[in-house]
BAKOLKE-325442 format. One record per residue (C-alpha): x, y, z. Coordinates in steps of 0.02 Angstrom, whole numbers, padded with zeros to 5 digits, always signed. Layout:
XYZ
...
END
This chain:
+00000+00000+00000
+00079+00171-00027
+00018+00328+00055
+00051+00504+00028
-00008+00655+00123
-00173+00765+00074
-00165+00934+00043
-00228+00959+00206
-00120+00836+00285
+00027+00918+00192
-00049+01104+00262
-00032+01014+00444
+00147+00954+00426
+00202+01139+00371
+00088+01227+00523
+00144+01113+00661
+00329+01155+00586
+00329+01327+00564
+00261+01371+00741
+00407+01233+00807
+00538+01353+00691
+00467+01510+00792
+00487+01442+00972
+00575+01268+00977
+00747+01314+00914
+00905+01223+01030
+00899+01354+01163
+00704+01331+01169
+00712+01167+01196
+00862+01154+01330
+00781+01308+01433
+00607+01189+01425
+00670+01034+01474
+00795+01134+01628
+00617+01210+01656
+00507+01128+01836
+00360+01071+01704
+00479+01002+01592
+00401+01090+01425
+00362+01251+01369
+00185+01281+01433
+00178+01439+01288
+00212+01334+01145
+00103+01162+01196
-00048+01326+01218
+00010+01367+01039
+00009+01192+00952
-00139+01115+01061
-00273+01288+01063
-00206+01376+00912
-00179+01231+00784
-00283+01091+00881
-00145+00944+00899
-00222+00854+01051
-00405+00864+00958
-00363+00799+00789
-00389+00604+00840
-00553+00669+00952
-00714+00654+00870
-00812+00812+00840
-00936+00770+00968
-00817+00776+01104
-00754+00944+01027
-00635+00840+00908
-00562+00880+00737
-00647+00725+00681
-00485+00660+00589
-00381+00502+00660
-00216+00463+00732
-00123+00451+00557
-00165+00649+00576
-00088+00664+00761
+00066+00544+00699
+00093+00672+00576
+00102+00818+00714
+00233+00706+00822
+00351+00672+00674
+00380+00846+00663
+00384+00873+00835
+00528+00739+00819
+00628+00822+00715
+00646+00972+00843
+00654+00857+01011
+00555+00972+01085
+00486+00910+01243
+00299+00914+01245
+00174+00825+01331
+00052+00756+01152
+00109+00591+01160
+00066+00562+01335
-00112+00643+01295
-00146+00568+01141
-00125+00402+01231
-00247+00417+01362
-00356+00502+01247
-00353+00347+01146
-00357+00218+01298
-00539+00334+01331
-00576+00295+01166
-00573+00124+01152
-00628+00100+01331
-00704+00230+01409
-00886+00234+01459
-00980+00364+01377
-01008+00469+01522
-00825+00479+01564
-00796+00528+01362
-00903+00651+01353
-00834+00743+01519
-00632+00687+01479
-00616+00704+01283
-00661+00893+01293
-00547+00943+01420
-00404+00833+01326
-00450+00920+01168
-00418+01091+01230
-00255+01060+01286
-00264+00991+01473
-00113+00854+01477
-00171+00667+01504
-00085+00519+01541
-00122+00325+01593
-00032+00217+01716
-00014+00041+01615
+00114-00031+01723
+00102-00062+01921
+00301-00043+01943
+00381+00099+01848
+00370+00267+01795
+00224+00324+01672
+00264+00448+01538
+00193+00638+01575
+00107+00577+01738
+00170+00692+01843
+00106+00834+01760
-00055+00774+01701
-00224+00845+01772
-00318+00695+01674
-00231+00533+01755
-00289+00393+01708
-00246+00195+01749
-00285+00015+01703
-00299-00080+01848
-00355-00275+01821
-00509-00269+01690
-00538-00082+01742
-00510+00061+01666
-00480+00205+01828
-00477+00376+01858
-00366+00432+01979
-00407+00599+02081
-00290+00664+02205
-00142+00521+02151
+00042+00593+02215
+00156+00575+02054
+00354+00636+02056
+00474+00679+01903
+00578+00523+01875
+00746+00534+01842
+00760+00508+01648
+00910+00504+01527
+00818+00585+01392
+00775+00764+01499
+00656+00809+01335
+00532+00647+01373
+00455+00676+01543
+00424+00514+01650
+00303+00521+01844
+00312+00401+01958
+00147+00372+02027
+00078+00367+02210
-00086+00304+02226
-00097+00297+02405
-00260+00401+02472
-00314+00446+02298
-00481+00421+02215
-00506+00283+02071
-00678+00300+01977
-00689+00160+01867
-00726+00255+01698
-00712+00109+01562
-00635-00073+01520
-00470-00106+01571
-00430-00204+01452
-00493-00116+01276
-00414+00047+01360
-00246-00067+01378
-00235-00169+01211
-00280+00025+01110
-00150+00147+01228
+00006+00005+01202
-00024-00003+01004
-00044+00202+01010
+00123+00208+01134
+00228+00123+01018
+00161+00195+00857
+00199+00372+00918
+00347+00345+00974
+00371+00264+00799
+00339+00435+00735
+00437+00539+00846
+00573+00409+00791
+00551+00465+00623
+00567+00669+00625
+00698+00631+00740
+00831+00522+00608
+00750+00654+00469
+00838+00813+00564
+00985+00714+00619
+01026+00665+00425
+00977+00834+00370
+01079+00906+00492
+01235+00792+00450
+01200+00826+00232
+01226+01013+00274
+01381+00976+00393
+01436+00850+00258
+01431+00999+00121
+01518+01132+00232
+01654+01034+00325
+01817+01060+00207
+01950+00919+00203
+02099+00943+00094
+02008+01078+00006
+01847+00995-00038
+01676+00984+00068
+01683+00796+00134
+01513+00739+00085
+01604+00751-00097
+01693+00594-00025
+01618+00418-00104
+01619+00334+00047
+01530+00449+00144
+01390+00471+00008
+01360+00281+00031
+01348+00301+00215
+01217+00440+00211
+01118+00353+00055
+01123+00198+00180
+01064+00330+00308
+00937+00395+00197
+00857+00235+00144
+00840+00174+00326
+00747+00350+00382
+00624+00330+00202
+00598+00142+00263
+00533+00195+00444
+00430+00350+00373
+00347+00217+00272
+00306+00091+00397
+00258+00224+00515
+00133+00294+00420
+00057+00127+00344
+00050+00080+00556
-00038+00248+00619
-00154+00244+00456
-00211+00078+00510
-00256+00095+00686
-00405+00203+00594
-00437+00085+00464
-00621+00005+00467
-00557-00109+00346
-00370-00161+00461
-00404-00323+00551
-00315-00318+00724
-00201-00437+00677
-00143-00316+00544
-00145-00162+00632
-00051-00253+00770
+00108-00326+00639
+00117-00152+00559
+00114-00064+00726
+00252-00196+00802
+00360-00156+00642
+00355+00016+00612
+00405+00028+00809
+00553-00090+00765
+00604-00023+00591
+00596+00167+00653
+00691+00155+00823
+00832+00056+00736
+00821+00196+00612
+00843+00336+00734
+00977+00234+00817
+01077+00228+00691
+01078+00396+00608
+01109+00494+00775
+01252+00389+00814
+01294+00404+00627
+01266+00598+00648
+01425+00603+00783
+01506+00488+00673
+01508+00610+00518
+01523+00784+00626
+01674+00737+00702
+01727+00797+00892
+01597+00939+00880
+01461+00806+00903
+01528+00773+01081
+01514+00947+01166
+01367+00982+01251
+01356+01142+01138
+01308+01031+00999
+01119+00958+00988
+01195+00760+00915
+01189+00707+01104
+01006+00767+01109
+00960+00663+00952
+01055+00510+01022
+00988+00503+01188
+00811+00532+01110
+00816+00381+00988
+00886+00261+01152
+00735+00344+01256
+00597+00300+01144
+00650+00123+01141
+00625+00116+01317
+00463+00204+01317
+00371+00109+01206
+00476-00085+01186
+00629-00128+01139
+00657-00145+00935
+00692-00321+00968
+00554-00348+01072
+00434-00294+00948
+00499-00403+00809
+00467-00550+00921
+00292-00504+00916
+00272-00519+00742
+00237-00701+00664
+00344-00785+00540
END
């Protein structure tokens, strides 16, 4: 199946980037992540209120765009490409775990409120920290065949080696749990969501780290000619290049899927599992490629590459292990 963006899908791509060009540059991004919320509260009011991220995948009767998640995968692979911390991934998860498991009562008092901009998140683990829980005001959790809300839960910044993805640990001692769907619709939905997110954060992310490396490749001089002119380093960032178009394509055929009347769950499920595993790997290996090809710049701090590479070993934390996903897949 091959896929290419709308005109409207194309007008989304270029919105969500231009506002990220105006206030997610690399001193925006360190001064947000160094920041006590861990984002920059402006621009998430910018990209949810002003352009309508967190709504896209909401239907309109919940105040919703009315589009789907291949819409809202679109918005995180460009917020990928900036590593700008922001807390849509964590939303669009738990808007999706309402989705698919919610009661309608709790949808049509939640999805609103997660529309606008309030930041969500689900506990889907009992040990471990949950990503953007301790700055959600919607938490939610799945506890047995339940799906909760949790009023009044203590959750704490955990300590994180990506400081642009924000993790919570969660205390749910003395808090309130409403039971607000099924556990276990809200579960199987939120993990696919998780992992096909991260799938497309994975993919802006190895985009601006081989963009970033072409231009380096055509400025750098070595014995008075740019290096990129060198064969062997053309091959490596073709390689490079093919890898990053590989993951763009699985990632979209996954998050167009998870919409699709006609995608059996099986399918959705492979194409998720692979896209996760294809666009990880990818990101892995064109940030490390990135400090490769710069050179000792790559290793100050000064120098965004260490922001890239610690990104693309994050989201294989967050949302499974590239290896762990291909053992999910049939042969």
């Amino acid at each position: 199946m091959e896929f290419a963006l709308d005109e409207d899908q194309r007008e989304l791509a270029a919105t969500v980037r231009a506002a990220l060009e105006k206030r997610a540059d690399s001193a925006a991004v360190r001064a947000a992540m160094e920041s006590s919320t861990g984002y920059d509260a402006d621009l998430w009011a910018t990209l949810a209120q002003q352009i309508g991220v967190a709504a896209l995948a909401v239907p309109e009767e919940y105040d919703g765009v009315g589009a789907t998640f291949f819409e809202t995968a679109i918005a995180l692979e460009e917020l990928g490409r900036t590593v700008a911390p922001s807390p849509l991934l964590g939303t669009t998860v738990a808007t999706q775990a309402l989705l698919a498991g919610g009661t309608e009562e709790a949808k049509t008092r939640l999805l609103p409120r997660l529309a606008a901009g309030e930041v969500g998140a689900v506990v889907l683990a009992q040990d471990g920290p949950t990503l953007d829980a301790d700055r959600a005001t919607i938490l939610l959790a799945v506890r047995g065949t339940d799906l909760v809300e949790l009023t009044g839960a203590a959750a704490t910044p955990a300590e994180t080696m990506d400081q642009t993805i924000r993790l919570g640990d969660v205390d749910p001692t003395g808090a309130t749990a409403t039971v607000v769907g099924d556990g276990a619709a809200a579960r199987s939905r939120a993990d696919l969501v998780l992992a096909a997110g991260a799938a497309a954060l994975a993919v802006g992310l190895a985009q601006r780290a081989l963009d970033e490396t072409v231009d380096y490749a055509k400025q750098r001089q070595q014995f008075g000619r740019p290096i990129g002119s060198f064969q062997a380093l053309k091959h490596r960032m073709a390689d490079l290049l093919v890898r990053t178009e590989i993951a763009r394509s699985a990632s979209w055929a996954a998050s167009y899927a998870l919409d699709d009347p006609a995608a059996s769950a099986e399918e959705t499920a492979l194409l998720v599992h692979t896209a996760a595993a294809y666009a990880v790997e990818a990101a892995r290996l064109v940030t490390g490629e990135a400090i490769q090809l710069h050179g000792g710049i790559a290793i100050t701090w000064e120098h965004d590459a260490h922001l890239w590479f610690k990104r693309a070993h994050a989201l294989g934390e967050l949302a499974g292990q590239p290896h762990r996903h291909r053992a999910a897949v049939p042969l």
